[in-house]
C-alpha positions, -999 to +999 in steps of 0.1 A: +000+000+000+009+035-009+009+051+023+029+018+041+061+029+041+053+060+051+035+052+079+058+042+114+039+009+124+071-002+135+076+021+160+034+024+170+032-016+176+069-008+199+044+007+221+019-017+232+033-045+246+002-071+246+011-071+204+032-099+220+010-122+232+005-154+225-022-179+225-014-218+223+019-205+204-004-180+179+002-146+184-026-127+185-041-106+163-064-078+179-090-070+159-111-064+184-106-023+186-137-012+189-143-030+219-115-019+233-082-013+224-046-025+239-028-002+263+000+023+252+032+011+273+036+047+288-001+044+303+006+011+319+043+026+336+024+057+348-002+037+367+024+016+381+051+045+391+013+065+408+008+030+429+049+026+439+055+062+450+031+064+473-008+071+465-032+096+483-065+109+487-069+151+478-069+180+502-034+169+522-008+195+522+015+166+520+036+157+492+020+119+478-019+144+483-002+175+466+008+146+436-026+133+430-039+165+428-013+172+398-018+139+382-061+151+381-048+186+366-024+173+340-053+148+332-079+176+327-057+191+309-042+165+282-080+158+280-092+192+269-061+193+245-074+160+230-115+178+224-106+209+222-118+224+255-107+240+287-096+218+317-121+234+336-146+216+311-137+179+316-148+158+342-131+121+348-159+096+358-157+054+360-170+048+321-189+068+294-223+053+306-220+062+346-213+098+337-240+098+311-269+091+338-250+116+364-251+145+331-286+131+323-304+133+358-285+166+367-302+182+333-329+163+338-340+182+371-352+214+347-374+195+323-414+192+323-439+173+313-442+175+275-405+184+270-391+165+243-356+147+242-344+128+211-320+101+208-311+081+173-317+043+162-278+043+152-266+049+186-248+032+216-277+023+242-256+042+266-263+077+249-301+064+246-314+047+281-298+072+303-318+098+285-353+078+279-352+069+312-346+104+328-375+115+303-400+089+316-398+099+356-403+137+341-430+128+316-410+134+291-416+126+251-387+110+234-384+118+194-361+094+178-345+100+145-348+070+125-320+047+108-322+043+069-324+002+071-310+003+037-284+029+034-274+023+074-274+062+077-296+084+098-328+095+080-328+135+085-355+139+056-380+150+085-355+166+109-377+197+119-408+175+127-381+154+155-367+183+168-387+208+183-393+237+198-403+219+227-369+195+223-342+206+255-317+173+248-303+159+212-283+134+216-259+117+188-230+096+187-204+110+166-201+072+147-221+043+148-200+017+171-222-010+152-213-004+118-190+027+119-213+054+101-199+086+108-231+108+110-241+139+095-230+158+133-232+194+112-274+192+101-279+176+136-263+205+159-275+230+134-315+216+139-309+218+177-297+247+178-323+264+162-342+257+192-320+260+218-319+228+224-285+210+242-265+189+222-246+155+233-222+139+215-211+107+218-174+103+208-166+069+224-163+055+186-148+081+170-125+090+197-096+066+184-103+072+147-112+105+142-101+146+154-125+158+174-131+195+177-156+204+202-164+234+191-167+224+150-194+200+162-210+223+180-215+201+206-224+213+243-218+184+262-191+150+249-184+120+261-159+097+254-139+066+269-103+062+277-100+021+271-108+027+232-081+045+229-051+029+244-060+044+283-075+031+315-107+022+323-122+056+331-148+078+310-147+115+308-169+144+294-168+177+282-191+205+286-194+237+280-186+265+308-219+285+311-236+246+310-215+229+333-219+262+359-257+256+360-251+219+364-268+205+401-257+171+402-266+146+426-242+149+449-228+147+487-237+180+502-197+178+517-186+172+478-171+205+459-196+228+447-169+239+421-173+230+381-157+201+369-150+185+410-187+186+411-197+162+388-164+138+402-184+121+433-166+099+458-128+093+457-117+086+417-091+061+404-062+081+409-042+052+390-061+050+364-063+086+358-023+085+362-024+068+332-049+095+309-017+118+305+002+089+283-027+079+261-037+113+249+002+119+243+005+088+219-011+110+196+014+142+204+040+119+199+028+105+164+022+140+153+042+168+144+034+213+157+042+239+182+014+227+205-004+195+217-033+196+198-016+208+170+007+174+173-026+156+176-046+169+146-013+164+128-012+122+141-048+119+133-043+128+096-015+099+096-040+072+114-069+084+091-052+078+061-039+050+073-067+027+090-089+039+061-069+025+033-064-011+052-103-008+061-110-005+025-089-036+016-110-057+039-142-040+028-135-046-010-121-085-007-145-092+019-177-078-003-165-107-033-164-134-011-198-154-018-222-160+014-205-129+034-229-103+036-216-064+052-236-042+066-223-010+060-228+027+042-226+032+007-188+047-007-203+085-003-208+082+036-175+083+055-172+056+083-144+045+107-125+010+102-152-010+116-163-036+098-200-054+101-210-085+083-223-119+081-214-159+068-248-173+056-248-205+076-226-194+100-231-182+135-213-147+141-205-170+175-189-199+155-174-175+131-158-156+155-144-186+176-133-203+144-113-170+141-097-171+177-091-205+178-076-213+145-056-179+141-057-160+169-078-132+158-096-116+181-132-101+169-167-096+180-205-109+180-232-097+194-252-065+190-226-044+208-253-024+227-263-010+194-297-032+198-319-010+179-298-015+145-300-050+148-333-048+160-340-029+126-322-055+106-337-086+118-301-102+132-304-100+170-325-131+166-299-150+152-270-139+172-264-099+160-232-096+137-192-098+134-173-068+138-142-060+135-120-031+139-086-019+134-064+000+153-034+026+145-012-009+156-029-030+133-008-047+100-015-053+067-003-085+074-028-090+104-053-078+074-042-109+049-043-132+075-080-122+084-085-122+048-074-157+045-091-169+078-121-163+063-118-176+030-105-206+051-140-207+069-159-209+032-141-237+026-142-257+056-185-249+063-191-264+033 
């Protein structure tokens, strides 16, 4: 490939050490990205040198107290570089989903009966539930904006009639985890606005694929996930100042009153947060400018480039093979490199164990918690749909020998 040697996969894979595990003597291949990705090596010292020089609680004017405190600060702030935002606009929560029903019954304290909130059929059930639920204890009317079954795009055609004057929350994931549909964020956020209404964004897919400018999308409040890409297990959001200030969370009335502390309830991971500094910065250190975000912009041009011309590969080779079926947007609708499909005959279970077992690929089946598409689609019956995703660390050879694995599994179902 064109851009191959131009790209340093050498030096990326370097960084992750689980690249060099193996299975029953197969080294596996992790394909498995949007799941979850592997953990950059600098992330998984900085956890361990929080937890060997001594870790604290916050408020001490001792030194291991005054530490932790820094290690929350540089986290903010590597956070805000990575979105686009202030420090004083990110808060560090457990996962995407707990801070999504702390942001959703905080709003949620304002709304009446007869408000309307809308959520999508493309999305995540964690930027949907948190939201339909807080509308049904305030009588709330939930709009939803429809998925195209046959393009696998959102169906804006009758925008104004879901979006309201009465609407107060739009909520949208920034890429469909399910089958990796980057939506039309622009016609969205431009419809809400018109309103007044808040927009949410959820970035958890995009987040390792894609640049994210929090102001571009217009987006008042953004959530996104640390584990997809190459971080701990901790969740974070961004939103906007004069938002965030009006915030009431439910709280400890001995908790900080101050914005973001507020919305960070009991004592966090301070381990895992240790480790937020390194993940963001495998992206400065990919990239090339004067500032952090610069750097990162710059390293998400690389990956994009990169992960899209490997996705394609597997898209075209896998769209010839007879009895595969994708499920996917047509060539005019951008999308990350996540890959949907079926094997007619085939469990996605037994196809993705064949997979594992036979060449140490590791994928997914299931619906993902994006129910509603394969709800919409008829597959959740029989066991959802493989997906598979790549990664800045993934190889074209890793691609061939997925390519191959499955043309193996053709061969050997019949």
């Amino acid at each position: 490939m064109e851009n191959q040697n131009s790209y340093p996969i050498h030096q990326i894979r370097a960084e992750f050490p689980a690249l060099n595990r193996q299975v029953n003597g197969i080294t596996q291949i992790y394909l498995d990205g949007p799941s979850g990705t592997q953990v950059v090596r600098g992330c998984i010292q900085a956890m361990v040198n929080y937890m060997e020089n001594g870790s604290a609680n916050l408020g001490g004017k001792y030194q291991t107290s005054i530490e932790s405190m820094d290690v929350i600060d540089d986290a903010r702030q590597a956070l805000g570089d990575f979105v686009g935002v202030s420090k004083d606009e990110i808060a560090i929560g457990p996962n995407m989903t707990s801070l999504t029903y702390m942001v959703s019954r905080a709003l949620s304290q304002s709304w009446q009966a007869g408000d309307e909130i809308v959520v999508t059929e493309l999305d995540h059930r964690a930027n949907v539930d948190p939201w339909i639920q807080a509308a049904n204890d305030k009588n709330c009317t939930i709009n939803w904006i429809k998925m195209d079954s046959e393009k696998l795009i959102l169906d804006l055609s009758n925008l104004d009639e879901v979006i309201t004057p009465k609407t107060k929350v739009v909520c949208i994931g920034h890429a469909s985890n399910g089958v990796g549909t980057i939506n039309d964020i622009s016609t969205i956020a431009d419809a809400a606005k018109k309103v007044g209404a808040i927009l949410v964004v959820d970035a958890v897919h995009s987040a390792p694929h894609l640049y994210i400018d929090f102001n571009q999308l217009k987006a008042d409040i953004l959530l996104a996930s640390l584990y997809k890409f190459f971080g701990p297990h901790l969740g974070f959001v961004a939103i906007k100042k004069e938002i965030f200030d009006e915030l009431k969370p439910y709280k400890l009335t001995t908790s900080p009153t101050t914005t973001p502390e507020k919305l960070e309830t009991g004592t966090q991971n301070h381990e895992a947060i240790a480790g937020i500094v390194p993940a963001v910065d495998f992206f400065t250190n990919l990239g090339k400018g004067n500032t952090r975000r610069e750097k990162i912009k710059s390293a998400f041009e690389l990956i994009e480039k990169y992960e899209d011309t490997l996705a394609e590969k597997i898209r075209v080779e896998l769209s010839q093979l007879p009895h595969v079926q994708l499920y996917q947007a047509d060539k005019t609708v951008r999308k990350t490199p996540t890959i949907a499909f079926r094997v007619k005959n085939i469990s996605p279970s037994q196809v993705c164990s064949f997979l594992a077992e036979k060449y140490g690929i590791c994928s997914g089946d299931g619906h993902f918690y994006a129910k509603t598409i394969g709800d919409r689609l008829d597959l959740n019956k029989d066991g959802g749909w493989v997906r598979i995703g790549l990664a800045p660390y993934n190889t074209e050879e890793e691609v061939e020998i997925f390519l191959n694995a499955m043309k193996n599994i053709l061969v050997e179902s019949k």
